[in-house]
C-alpha positions as CSV (number, residue, x, y, z in Angstrom):
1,X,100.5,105.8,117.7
2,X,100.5,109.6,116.3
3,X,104.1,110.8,115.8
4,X,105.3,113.5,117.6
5,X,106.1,115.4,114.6
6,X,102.3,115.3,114.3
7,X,101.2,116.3,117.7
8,X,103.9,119.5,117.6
9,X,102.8,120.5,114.1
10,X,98.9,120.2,115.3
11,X,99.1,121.3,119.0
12,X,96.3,119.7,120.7
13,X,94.3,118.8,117.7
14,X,97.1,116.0,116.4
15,X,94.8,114.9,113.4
16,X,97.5,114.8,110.3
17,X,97.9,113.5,106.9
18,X,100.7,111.4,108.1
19,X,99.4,108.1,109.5
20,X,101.6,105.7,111.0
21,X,101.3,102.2,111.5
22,X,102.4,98.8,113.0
23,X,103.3,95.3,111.6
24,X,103.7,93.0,115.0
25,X,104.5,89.4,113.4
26,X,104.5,86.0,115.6
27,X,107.4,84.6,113.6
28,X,109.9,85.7,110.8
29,X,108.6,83.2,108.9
30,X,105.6,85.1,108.2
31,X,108.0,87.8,106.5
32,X,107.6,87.3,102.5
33,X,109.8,90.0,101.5
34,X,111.6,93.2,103.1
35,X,113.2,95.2,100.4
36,X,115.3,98.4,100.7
37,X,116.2,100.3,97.9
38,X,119.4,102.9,97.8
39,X,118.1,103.8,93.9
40,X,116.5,107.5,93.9
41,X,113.4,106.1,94.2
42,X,114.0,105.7,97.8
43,X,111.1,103.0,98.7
44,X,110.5,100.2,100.9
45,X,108.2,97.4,100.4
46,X,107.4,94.6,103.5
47,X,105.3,91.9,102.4
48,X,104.4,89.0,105.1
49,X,101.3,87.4,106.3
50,X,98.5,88.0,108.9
51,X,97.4,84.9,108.6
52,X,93.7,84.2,109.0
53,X,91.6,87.3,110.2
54,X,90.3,86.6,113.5
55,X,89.3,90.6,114.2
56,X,89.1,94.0,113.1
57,X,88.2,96.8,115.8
58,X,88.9,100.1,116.1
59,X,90.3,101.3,119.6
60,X,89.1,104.1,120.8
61,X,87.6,105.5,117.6
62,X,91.2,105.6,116.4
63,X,93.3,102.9,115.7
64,X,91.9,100.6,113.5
65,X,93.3,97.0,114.3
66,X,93.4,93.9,112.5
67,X,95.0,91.0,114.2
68,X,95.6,87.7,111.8
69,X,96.6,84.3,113.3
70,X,100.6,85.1,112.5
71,X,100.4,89.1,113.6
72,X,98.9,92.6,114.1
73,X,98.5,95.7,111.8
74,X,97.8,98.8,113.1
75,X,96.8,102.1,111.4
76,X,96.0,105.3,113.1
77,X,93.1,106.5,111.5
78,X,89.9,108.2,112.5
79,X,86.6,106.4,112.4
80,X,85.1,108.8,110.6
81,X,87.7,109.3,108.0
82,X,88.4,105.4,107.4
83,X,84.3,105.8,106.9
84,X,85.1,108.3,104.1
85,X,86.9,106.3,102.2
86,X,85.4,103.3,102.3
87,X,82.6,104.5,100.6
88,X,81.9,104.0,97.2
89,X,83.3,106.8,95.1
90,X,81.5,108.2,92.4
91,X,82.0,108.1,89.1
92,X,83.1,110.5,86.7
93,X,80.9,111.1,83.9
């Protein structure tokens, strides 16, 4: 799932901050909302629905996967940085 633009920027090592990602859905009636702005603010926002979480896994220590009774989601990401941030961060004092 790495880009290319990632793997050219990287050479061999294609770790980047850019992580793409997937949304395979069953049905369009799982899509809530697809919105596409021409302001300058230049976003997009896709809301749908997964469903009911039936499994999470991580293939091959990069691609986390979660796959929902309507779809799939898919994030390239490294096991040990999805690790990172999923622990508790530390408050300021």
């Amino acid at each position: 799932m790495k880009s290319t633009l990632c793997q050219i920027e990287n050479g061999m090592d294609d770790r980047c901050d850019e992580h793409t990602f997937s949304i395979e859905l069953k049905s369009k009636n799982h899509v809530k909302n697809i919105t596409l702005t021409n302001k300058t603010q230049n976003r997009i926002l896709l809301e749908g629905s997964l469903g009911r979480l039936e499994e999470i896994t991580l293939i091959e220590g990069r691609v986390m996967e979660l796959k929902g009774a309507n779809g799939t989601l898919r994030l390239d990401i490294y096991e040990d940085e999805l690790m990172q941030l999923l622990k508790p961060k530390k408050k300021k004092p």
